[in-house]
FIPA-838273 format. One record per residue (C-alpha): x, y, z; residue in one letter. Coordinates in steps of 0.001 Angstrom, whole numbers, plus 500000, padded with zeros to 6 digits. Example, Ala and Ser with C-alpha at 12.3 -4.5 7.8 and 13.67 -1.06 7.14 Angstrom:
512300495500507800A;513670498940507140S;
// end
This chain:
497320484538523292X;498199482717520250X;496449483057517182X;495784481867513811X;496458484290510784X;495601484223507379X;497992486055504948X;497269486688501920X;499708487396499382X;503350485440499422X;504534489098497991X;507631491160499820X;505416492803502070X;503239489446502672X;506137487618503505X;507669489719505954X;504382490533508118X;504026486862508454X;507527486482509640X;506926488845512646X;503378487308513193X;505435484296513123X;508576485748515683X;505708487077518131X;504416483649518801X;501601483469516442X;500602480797513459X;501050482393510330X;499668480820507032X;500734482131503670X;498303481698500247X;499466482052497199X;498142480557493381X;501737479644492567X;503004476233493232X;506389476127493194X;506567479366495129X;504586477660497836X;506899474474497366X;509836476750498263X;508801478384501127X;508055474971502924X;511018472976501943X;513561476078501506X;512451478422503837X;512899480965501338X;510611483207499147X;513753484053496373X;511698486297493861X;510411489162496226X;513097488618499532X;516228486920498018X;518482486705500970X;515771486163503832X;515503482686505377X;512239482446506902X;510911480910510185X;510546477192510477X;507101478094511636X;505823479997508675X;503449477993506259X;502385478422502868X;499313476784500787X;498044476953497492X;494645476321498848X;492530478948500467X;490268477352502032X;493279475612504101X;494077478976504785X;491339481017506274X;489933478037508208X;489583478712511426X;491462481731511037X;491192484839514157X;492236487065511740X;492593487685507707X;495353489833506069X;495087490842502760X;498184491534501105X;497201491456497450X;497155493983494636X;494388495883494415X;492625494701491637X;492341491205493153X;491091492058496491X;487358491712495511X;487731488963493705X;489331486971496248X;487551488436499512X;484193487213497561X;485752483706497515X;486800483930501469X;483232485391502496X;482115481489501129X;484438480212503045X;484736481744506605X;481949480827509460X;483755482010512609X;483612485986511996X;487741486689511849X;488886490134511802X;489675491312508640X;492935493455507794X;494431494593505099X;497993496084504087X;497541496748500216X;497486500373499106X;495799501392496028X;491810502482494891X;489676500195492795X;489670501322489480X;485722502791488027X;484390502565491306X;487135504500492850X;486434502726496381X;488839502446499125X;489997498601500241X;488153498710503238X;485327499491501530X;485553496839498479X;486337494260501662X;483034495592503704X;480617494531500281X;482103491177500196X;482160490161503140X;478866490791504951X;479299492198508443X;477478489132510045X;480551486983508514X;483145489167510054X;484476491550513135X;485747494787511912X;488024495714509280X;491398497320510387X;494130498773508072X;497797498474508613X;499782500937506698X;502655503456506470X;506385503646506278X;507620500083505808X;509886499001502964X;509572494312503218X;513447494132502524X;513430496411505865X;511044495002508307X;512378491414507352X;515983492435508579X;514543493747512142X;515464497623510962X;513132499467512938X;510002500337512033X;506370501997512868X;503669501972511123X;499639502879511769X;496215500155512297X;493718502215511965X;489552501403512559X;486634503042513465X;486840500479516375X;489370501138518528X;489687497993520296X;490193496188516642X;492920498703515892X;494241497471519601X;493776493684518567X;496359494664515444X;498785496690517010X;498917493643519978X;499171490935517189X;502506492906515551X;504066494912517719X;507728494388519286X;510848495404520007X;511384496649515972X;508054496916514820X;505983498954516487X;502368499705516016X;499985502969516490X;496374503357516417X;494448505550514893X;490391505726513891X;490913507668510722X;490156505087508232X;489650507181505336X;493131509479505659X;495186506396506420X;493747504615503707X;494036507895501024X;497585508564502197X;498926504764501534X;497540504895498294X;498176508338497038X;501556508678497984X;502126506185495247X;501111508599492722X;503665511540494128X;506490508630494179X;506413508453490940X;506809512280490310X;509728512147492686X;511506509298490790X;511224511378487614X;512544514319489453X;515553512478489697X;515217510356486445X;515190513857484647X;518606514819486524X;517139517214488977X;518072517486492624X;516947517952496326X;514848521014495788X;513117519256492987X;512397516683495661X;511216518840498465X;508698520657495969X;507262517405494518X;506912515894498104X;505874518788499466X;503120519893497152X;502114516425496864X;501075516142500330X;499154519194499583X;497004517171497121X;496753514323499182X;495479516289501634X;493026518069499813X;491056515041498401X;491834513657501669X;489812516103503273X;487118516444500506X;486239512296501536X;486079512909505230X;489701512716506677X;490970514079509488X;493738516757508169X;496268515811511371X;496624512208509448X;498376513855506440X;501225515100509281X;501439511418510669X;503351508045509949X;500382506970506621X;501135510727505266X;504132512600505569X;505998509413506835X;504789506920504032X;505328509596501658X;508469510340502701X;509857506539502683X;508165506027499468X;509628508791497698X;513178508413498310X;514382504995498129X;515134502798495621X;513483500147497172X;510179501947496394X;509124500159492606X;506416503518492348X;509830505674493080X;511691503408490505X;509915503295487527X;509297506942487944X;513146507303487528X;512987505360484232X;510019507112482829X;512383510309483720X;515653508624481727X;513171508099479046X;511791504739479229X;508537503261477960X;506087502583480610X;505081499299479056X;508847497750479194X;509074499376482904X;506071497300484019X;507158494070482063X;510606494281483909X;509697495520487109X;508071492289488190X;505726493477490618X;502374495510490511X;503168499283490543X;500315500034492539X;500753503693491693X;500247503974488016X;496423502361488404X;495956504653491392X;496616507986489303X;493776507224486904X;491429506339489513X;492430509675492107X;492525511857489134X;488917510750488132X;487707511368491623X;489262514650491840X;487275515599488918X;484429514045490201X;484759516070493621X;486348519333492057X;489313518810493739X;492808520241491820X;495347518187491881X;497883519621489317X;500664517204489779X;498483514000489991X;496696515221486583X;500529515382485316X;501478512263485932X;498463510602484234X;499156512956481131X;502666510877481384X;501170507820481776X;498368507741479931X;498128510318477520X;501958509856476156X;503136513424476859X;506422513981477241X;507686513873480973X;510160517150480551X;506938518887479064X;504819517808481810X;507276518859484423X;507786522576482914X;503487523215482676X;503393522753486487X;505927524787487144X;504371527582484956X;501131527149486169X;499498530556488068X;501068531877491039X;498864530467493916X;499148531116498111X;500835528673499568X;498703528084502844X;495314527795500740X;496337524702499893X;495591525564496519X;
// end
């Protein structure tokens, strides 16, 4: 059955999960604040900034107005950086009377209240205004999905007929969809693995090689996994396609912006002028403040994660920061510790 979606967020990732809303027979509506952006997706049928050398669908739409966008709308994606999604889902909860479904594809944890998406999205938008809140996540660069490569990727909900409604809406014959009810790990492992991609691109900004790469990702999924776990998550999530698998595709290519400015900080660049030039929000470099302060909070270690915000926050040199893990106390591997 055909249905109405509201994307929001004319980003790489926004733009591309429209297009195969779009390709599986559905009506796909992209918001976004900027004008001329907007302009050029309905006269070009192009989104140059964030997919250069994509033409999109004749049936994609774009609007500056909101309102025009969730009208009426089965279903809401958000596809926005972090910091704007409760801004934003306060404005649609004035706007919406028909209870959509509510998903979400950003990655990242609000900063002071540490909160998950899902949860930010579930206090402004009252239940009674909505159906459930699913989350789409895991290894998927835009520049990827928008070519057809193949790709999978998780909806996960503690309703498992919502997750079902998702995976129905996007799957096909190069995109295909699992479920999963583990809100909380697929959620933690979408936005953490940001943090560890940016240890992995200054692994390789610093000149190291693949075993640098294999401990960083490796022990990083450790970390991941123990918060994880501390908040509620099933452990088997960390081993599937919004752990190992987003980690893994996040921490290795240079289409990954968390990967790439990590790679600068390691040639010695200043974070500010990375950020300024990259473009785009590097969800990552929020997300380490706001994991590292719930860590403390929950007593959780997570050596490389407190690293990286001692990089990014604190000024210290990165090849300093990289030699103190390493000479940190000898610890047993399957504790997790």
């Amino acid at each position: 059955m055909k249905q109405k979606i509201a994307v929001l967020g004319p980003g790489s990732w926004g733009t591309a999960l429209a297009q195969v809303l779009v390709e599986n027979g559905h009506e796909a509506i992209l918001w976004g604040k900027n004008p001329e952006q907007v302009i050029e997706i309905n006269q070009q049928r192009t989104n140059h900034r964030y997919l250069p050398d994509l033409t999109l669908p004749e049936g994609l739409k774009a609007t500056t107005s909101l309102a025009e966008a969730v009208n009426d709308a089965d279903a809401i994606l958000f596809v926005i950086p972090t910091k704007a999604i409760r801004e934003v889902a306060h404005e649609v909860a004035t706007m919406i009377s028909n209870k959509p479904y509510i998903i979400h594809a950003s990655k990242g944890l609000e900063q002071q209240s540490h909160k998950r998406i899902s949860e930010v999205l579930a206090e402004e938008i009252p239940v009674e205004k909505r159906k459930d809140i699913i989350v789409l996540s895991g290894p998927s660069h835009a520049e990827e999905v928008a070519v057809h490569d193949i790709t999978t990727i998780t909806a996960a909900s503690v309703s498992l007929e919502a997750a079902k409604y998702v995976q129905t809406l996007f799957m096909n014959d190069y995109f295909r969809i699992y479920t999963n009810d583990d809100v909380i790990g697929v959620e933690l492992g979408a936005a953490l693995k940001n943090i560890i991609a940016l240890g992995a691109g200054a692994m390789v900004g610093l000149g190291f090689g693949d075993n640098a790469k294999a401990a960083i990702m490796t022990r990083g999924l450790a970390e991941i996994s123990r918060l994880g776990v501390a908040l509620g998550a099933n452990p088997l999530t960390f081993i599937g396609l919004s752990g190992v698998g987003d980690l893994i595709v996040t921490c290795t290519s240079i289409h990954s912006r968390n990967w790439r400015t990590g790679q600068l900080l390691g040639q010695g660049k200043k974070l500010d002028e990375i950020l300024e030039n990259m473009g785009m929000i590097v969800e990552g470099v929020s997300t380490t403040k706001a994991a590292l302060e719930l860590a403390q909070q929950l007593g959780v270690e997570m050596p490389i994660t407190e690293a990286i915000y001692r990089v990014l926050y604190e000024g210290q040199d990165i090849k300093v920061a990289a030699k103190e893990i390493m000479l940190r106390d000898g610890r047993v591997e399957n504790e997790f510790s």
